[in-house]
C-alpha positions in Angstrom: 112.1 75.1 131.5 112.8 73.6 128.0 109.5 74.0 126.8 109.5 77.6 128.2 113.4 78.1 126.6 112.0 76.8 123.0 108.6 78.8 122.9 111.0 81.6 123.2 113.0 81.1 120.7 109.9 80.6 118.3 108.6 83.7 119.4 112.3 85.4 118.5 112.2 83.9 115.0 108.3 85.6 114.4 109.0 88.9 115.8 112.5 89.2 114.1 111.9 87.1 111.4 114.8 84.8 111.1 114.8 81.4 110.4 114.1 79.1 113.2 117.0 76.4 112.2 119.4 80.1 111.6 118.6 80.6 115.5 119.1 77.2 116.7 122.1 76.6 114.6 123.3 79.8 116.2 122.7 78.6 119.6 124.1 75.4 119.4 127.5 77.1 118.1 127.3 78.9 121.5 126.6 76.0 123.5 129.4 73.9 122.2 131.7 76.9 122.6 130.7 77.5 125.9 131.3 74.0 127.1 135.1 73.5 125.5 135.8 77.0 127.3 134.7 75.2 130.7 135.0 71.4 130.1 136.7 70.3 127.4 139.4 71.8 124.9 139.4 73.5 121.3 140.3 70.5 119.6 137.4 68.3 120.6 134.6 67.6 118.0 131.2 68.3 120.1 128.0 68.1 118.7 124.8 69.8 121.3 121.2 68.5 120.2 118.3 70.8 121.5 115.3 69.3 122.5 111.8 69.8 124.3 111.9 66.0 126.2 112.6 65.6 129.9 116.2 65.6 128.5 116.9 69.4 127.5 120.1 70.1 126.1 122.3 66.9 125.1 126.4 67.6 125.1 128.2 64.9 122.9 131.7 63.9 121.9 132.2 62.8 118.9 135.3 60.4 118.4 135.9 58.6 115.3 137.4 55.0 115.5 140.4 54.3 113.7 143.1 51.3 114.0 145.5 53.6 115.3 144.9 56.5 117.4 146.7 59.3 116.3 144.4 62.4 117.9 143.2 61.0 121.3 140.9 63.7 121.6 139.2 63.2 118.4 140.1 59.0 117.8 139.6 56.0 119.5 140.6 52.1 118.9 137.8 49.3 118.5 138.3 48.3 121.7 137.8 51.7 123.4 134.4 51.6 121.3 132.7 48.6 122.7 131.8 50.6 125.1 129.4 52.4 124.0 128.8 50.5 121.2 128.4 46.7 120.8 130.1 45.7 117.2 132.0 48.9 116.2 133.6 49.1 113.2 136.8 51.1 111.7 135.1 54.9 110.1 132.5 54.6 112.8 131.7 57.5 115.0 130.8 57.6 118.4 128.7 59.6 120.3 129.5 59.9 123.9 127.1 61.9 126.4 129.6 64.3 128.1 126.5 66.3 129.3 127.8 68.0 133.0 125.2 68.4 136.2 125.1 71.8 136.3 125.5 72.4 132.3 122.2 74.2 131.9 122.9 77.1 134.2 126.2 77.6 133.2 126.3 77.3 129.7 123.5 80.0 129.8 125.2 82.2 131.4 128.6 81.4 129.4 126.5 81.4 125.9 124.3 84.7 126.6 126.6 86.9 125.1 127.3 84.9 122.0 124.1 84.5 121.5 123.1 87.7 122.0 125.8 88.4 119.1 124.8 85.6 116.9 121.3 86.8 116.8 122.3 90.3 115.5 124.2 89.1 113.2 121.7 87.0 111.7 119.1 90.3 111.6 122.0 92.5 109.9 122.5 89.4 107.3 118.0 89.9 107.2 117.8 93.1 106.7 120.8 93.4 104.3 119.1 90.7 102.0 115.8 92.1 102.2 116.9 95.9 101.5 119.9 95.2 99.1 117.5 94.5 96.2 115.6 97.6 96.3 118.6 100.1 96.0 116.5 103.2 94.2 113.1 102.8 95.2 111.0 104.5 97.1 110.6 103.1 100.9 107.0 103.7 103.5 108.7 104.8 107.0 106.9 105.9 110.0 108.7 108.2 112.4 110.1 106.1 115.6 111.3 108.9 117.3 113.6 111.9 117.5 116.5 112.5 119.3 117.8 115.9 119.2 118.7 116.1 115.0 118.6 112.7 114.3 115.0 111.1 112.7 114.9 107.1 113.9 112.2 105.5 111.4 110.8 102.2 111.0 110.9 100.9 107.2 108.1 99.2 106.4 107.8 97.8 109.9 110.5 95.6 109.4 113.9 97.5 110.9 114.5 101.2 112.1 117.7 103.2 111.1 118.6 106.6 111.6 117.5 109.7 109.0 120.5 111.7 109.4 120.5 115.3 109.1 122.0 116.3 106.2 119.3 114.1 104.4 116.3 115.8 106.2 114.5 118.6 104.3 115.9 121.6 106.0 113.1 123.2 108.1 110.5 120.0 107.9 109.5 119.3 111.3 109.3 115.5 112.4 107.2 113.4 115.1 106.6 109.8 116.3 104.0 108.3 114.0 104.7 110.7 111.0 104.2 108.9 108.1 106.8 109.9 105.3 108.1 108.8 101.8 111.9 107.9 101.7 114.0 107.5 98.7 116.5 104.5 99.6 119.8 105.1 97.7 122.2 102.1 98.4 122.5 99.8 101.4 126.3 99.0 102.5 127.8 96.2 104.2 129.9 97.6 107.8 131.4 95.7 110.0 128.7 96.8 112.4 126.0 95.7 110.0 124.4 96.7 106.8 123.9 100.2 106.8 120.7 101.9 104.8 121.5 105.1 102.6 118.0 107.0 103.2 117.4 110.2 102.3 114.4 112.9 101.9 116.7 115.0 100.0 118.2 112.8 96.9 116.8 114.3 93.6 115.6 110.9 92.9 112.7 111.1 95.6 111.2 114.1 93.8 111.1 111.2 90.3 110.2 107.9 92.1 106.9 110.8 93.6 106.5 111.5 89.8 106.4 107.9 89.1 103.7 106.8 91.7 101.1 110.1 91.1 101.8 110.4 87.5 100.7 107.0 85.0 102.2 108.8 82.3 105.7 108.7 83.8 105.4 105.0 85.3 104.3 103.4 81.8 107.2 105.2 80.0 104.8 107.8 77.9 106.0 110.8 79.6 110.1 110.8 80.5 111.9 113.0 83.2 114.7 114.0 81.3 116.5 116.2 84.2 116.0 117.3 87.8 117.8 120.4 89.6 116.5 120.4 92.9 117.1 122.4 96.3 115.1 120.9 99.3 112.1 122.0 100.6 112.3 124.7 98.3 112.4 124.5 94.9 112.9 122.0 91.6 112.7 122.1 88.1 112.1 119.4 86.2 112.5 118.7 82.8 109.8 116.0 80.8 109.2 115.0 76.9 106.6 113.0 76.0 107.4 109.5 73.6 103.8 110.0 72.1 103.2 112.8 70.2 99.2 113.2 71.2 100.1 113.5 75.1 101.1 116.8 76.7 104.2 116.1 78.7 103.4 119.1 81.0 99.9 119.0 81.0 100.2 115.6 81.8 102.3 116.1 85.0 100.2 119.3 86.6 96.8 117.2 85.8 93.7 118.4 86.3 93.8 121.8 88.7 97.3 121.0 89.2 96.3 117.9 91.7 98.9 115.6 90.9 102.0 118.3 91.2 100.7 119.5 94.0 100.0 116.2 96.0 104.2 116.1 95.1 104.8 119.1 96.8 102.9 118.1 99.5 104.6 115.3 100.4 107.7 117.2 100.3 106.5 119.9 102.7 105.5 122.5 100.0 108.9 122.3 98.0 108.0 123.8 94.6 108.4 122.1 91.6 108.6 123.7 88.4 107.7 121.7 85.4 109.4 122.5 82.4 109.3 121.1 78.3 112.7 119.3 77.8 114.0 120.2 74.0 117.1 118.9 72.0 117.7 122.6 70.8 120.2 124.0 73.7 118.6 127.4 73.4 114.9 126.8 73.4 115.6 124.4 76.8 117.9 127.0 78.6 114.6 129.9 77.8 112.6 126.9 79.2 114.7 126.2 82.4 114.9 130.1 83.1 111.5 130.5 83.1 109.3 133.1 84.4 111.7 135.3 83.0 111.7 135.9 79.1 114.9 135.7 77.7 116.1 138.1 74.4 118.9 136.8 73.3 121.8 133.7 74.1 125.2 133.4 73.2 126.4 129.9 74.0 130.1 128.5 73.9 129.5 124.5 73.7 133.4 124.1 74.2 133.3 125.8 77.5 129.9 124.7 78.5 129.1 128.5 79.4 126.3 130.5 78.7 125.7 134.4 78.1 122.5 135.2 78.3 121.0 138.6 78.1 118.2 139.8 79.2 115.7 143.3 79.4 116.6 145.2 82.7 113.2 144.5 83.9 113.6 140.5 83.4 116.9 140.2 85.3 115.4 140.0 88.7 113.4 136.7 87.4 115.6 135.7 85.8 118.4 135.7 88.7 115.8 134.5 91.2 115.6 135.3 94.6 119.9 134.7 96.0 119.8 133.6 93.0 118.2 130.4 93.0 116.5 130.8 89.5 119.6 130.8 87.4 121.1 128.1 89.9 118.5 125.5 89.5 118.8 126.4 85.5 122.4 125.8 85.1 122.4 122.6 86.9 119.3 121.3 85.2 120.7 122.4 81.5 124.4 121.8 81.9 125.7 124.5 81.2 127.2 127.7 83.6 124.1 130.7 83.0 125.6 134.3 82.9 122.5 136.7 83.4 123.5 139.9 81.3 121.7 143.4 80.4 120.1 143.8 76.4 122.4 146.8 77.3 126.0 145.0 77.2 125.0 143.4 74.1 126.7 144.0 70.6 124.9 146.6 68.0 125.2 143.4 65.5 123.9 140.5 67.7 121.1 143.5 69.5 119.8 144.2 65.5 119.2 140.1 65.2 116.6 140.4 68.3 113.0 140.2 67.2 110.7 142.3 68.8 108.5 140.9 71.1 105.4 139.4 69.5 102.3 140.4 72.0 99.2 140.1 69.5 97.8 137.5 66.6 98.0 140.0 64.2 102.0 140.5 65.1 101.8 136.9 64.9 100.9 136.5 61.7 103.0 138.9 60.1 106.1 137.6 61.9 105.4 133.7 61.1 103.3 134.1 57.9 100.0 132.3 59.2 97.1 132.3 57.1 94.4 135.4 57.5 91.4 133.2 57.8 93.5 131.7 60.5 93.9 134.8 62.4 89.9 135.8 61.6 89.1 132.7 63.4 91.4 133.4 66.2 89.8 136.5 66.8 86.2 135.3 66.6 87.1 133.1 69.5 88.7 136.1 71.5 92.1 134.9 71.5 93.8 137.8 70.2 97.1 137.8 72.4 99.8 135.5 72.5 99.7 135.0 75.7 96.6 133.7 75.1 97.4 131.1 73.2 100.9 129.9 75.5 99.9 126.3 76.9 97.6 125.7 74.4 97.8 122.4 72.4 96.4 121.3 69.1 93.8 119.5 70.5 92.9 122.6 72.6 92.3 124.7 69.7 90.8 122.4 67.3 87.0 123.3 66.5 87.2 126.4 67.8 85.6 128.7 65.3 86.2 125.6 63.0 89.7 125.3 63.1 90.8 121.9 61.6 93.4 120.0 62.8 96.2 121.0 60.8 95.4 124.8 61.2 95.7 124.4 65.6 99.1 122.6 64.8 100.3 125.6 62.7 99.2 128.0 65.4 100.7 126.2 68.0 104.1 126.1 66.0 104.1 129.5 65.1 103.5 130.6 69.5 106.2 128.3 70.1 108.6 130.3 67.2 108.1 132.9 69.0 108.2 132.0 72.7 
């Protein structure tokens, strides 16, 4: 029965994985509690040893032998001593066996519960270690099961805890054995154990995805500078790129727009929206309300407000549908977005607007780039503007023998007027 009591323990401490001497340390707590409840008293020093001999469990008293006895139940004299030892000595300490007939039975059934305790305890204390260190990261879980609105998921198939609904993607539909991404925000300690922030709907799961299908993003070359995000429907996300010869955008679509997309995919088809972060306020708040084109921006910094007017055909794109567009916008840029008609606008600020520049030939009259420029342009058949939106340096150079420094112009002079 020992053997068998033992082999179970051992296969406890694999399939929880808590330390075997955590588990018998924890048992032997509940056995010496278990047998001052039904033999002895509180103030008794008892000491249990666990073993697989012919023995089993082994209930001591310890008593310490003094000159005078002062605590009988923890002290005895030399001469009490000799009988159990045979030249005891003052600072000794005896070990008496106090083990009782029928102790095995019922100080299992007096120590289940305790141990039963004990043990959670000791997986709470587990699981808080292992989690605590990776507050912010990104976490594997596999769908347990569901329970009316609540998601119960296994983390790395090491504990399950409960994705509550207010952190699910509204509309995503879960199963057992779905396999999802989770973004772990911060693991407390309860008094009913640690408890694991998870959520599919933090703003941070949309930049740790970045980070594991982007390189650019993980080694620091590419930056997210802001997220506005509304679950399983839309983001914007601001980047800039630290090295001047990568394409911050370009860099996060990739090729055919695979590595966005596999983003979206993981968070059931939520769009995301990549836009150029800028240290000029109004070229990143035409950025952030983009598809629609913007005329003209008056911005108070001191009240962090925004007026920004727009043609009457622009305003629905610009508002977005119940007005999620200028929503995302003003969150991602800081600043509260007032969508306006070119209409309400002063005759002073409405004679500042620059016409809308559609060809290269507008282009060049508006920026002052160089004819043979333009004559090259043309010969490649890039003759709108539009055209040339997205383009970078490196896109453009050799076309029609365009140097280096005559692509960076033209790229300057599209954004000047974007």
């Amino acid at each position: 029965m020992q053997s068998q009591f033992l082999a179970a323990i051992n296969q406890l401490c694999d399939e929880k994985g808590i330390p075997k001497d955590r588990v018998l340390e924890t048992i032997k707590a509940a056995l010496r509690a278990a047998y001052r409840k039904d033999y002895g008293n509180r103030d008794q020093n008892i000491e249990v040893e666990l073993n697989d001999s012919a023995e089993g469990t082994v209930v001591y008293l310890l008593k310490e032998v003094v000159k005078k006895v002062e605590n009988p139940e923890q002290e005895m004299t030399v001469a009490e001593a000799k009988k159990y030892k045979k030249t005891p000595k003052v600072g000794d300490t005896i070990k008496i066996d106090v083990t009782p007939l029928e102790y095995g039975r019922i100080a299992a059934q007096s120590a289940k519960q305790v141990i039963i305790q004990r043990i959670q305890e000791a997986e709470r204390d587990i699981m808080y270690d292992t989690f605590k260190d990776r507050e912010n990261e990104l976490i594997n879980a596999l769908v347990h099961r569901v329970e009316g609105n609540n998601v119960y998921v296994n983390l790395d198939n090491k504990i399950t805890t409960m994705l509550t609904r207010d952190q699910q993607i509204p509309r995503e539909r879960y199963y057992g054995g779905q396999r999802l991404k989770l973004y772990l925000d911060k693991v407390i300690k309860t008094t009913k154990g640690p408890q694991l922030l998870i959520s599919r709907t933090h703003e941070s799961l949309v930049r740790k995805l970045m980070e594991l299908e982007i390189p650019e993003i993980k080694q620091e070359l590419v930056e997210i500078k802001g997220i506005a995000r509304e679950p399983g429907v839309r983001s914007k996300v601001s980047v800039n790129s630290n090295d001047p010869k990568i394409d911050p955008i370009g860099s996060c679509v990739g090729q055919k727009g695979v590595r966005v997309t596999n983003v979206m995919d993981e968070l059931n088809g939520e769009r995301i929206d990549i836009i150029q972060w800028s240290e000029n306020m109004e070229e990143y708040i035409k950025a952030a309300l983009a598809p629609a084109k913007v005329a003209h921006l008056d911005i108070d910094e001191e009240g962090k407000r925004v007026s920004v007017y727009v043609q009457p055909d622009q305003r629905p794109l610009a508002i977005g549908k119940e007005g999620q567009n200028v929503r995302l916008a003003s969150r991602l840029v800081g600043y509260e977005l007032d969508i306006m008609d070119i209409g309400d606008l002063s005759e002073e600020d409405a004679a500042k607007i620059k016409p809308e520049v559609e060809n290269v030939a507008e282009l060049a009259e508006q920026v002052g780039l160089a004819p043979e420029i333009i004559t090259k342009l043309e010969a490649a058949n890039l003759t709108q503007v539009a055209q040339l939106k997205g383009l970078s340096a490196k896109d453009l150079t050799g076309l029609e023998d365009l140097t280096e420094e005559e692509a960076q112009a033209v790229v300057e002079a599209v954004k000047g007027v974007a």
